[in-house]
C-alpha positions in Angstrom: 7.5 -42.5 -7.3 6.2 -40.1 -5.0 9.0 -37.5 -3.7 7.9 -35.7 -0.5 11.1 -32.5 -0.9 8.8 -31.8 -4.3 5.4 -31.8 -2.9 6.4 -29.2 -0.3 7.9 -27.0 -3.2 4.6 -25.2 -4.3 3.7 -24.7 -0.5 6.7 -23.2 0.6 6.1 -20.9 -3.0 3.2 -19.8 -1.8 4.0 -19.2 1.4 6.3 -17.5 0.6 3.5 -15.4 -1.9 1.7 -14.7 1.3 4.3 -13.0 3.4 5.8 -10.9 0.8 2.1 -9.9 0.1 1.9 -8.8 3.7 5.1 -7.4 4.6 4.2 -5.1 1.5 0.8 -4.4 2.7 2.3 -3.3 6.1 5.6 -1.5 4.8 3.8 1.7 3.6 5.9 1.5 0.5 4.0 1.1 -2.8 4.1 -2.1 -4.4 6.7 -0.9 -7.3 8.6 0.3 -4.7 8.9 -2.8 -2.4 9.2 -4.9 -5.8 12.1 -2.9 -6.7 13.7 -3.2 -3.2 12.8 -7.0 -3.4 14.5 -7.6 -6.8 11.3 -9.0 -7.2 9.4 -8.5 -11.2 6.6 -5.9 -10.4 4.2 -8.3 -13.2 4.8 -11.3 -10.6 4.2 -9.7 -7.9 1.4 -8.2 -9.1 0.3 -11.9 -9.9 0.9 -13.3 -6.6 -0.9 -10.3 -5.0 -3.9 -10.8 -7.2 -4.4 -14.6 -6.2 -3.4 -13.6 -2.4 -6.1 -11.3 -2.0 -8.5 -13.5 -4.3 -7.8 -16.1 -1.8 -8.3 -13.6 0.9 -12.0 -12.9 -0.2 -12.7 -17.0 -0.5 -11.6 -18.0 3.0 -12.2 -15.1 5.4 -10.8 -15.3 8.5 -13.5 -16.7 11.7 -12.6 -13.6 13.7 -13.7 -11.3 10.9 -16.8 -11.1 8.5 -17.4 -9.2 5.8 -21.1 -7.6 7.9 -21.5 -6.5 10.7 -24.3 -6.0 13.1 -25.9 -2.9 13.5 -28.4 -1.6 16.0 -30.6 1.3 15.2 -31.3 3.7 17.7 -35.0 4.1 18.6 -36.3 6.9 16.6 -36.5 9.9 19.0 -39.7 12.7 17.7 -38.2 16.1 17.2 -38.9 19.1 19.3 -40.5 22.4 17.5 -41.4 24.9 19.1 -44.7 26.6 18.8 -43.2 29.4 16.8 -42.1 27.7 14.3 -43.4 27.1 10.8 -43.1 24.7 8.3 -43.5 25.1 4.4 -44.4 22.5 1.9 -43.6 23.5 -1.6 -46.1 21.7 -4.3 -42.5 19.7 -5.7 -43.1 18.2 -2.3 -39.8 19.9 -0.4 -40.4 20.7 2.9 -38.6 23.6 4.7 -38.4 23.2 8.6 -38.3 25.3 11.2 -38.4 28.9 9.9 -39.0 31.1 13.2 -39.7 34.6 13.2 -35.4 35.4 13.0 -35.4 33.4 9.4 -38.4 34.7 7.7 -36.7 36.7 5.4 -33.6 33.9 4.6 -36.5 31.5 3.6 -38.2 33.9 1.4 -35.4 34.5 0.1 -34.8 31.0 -1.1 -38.6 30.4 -1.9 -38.2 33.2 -4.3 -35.0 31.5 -5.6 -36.5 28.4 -6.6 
């Protein structure tokens, strides 16, 4: 025979699951700590957390998503100055902008490498 009072049992269980999860989540305490305030085993709620946040992951929410879109600004070309150089080492690096002020810095690193 069917018995409504038990079918609601494993429900309200994890209900219940779910809002300890969250009050935890939300009560800056770490989870030994609110398990321990709880008189709650730190192993089951550890367990309850795990399927929680398992369940979490399966069923997102409508109002979130785990991507969002993202729009690129055009690319805009860079503006050098005519008294600037560029170097090309043969590894393929390319130093930027070396003006007549930073001549010496990037001989100085040339010569490093």
């Amino acid at each position: 025979m069917f018995c409504p009072s038990i079918a609601l049992v494993p429900n309200a269980h994890h209900e219940r699951c779910r809002r300890l999860v969250t009050e935890q989540e939300r009560s800056g305490l770490t989870q030994r700590e609110f398990c321990d305030s709880r008189g709650i085993a730190y192993s089951t709620f550890a367990s309850w957390r795990r399927r929680v946040l398992d369940e979490r992951l399966a069923e997102p929410d409508d109002d979130t998503s785990a991507f969002v879109t993202v729009e690129l600004a055009p690319e805009v070309p860079t503006y050098r100055p005519s008294n600037t150089l560029s170097l090309t080492l043969p590894s393929g690096v390319r130093i930027d902008g070396i003006s007549p002020g930073t001549v010496a810095t990037a001989a100085a690193l040339v010569a490093s490498l």
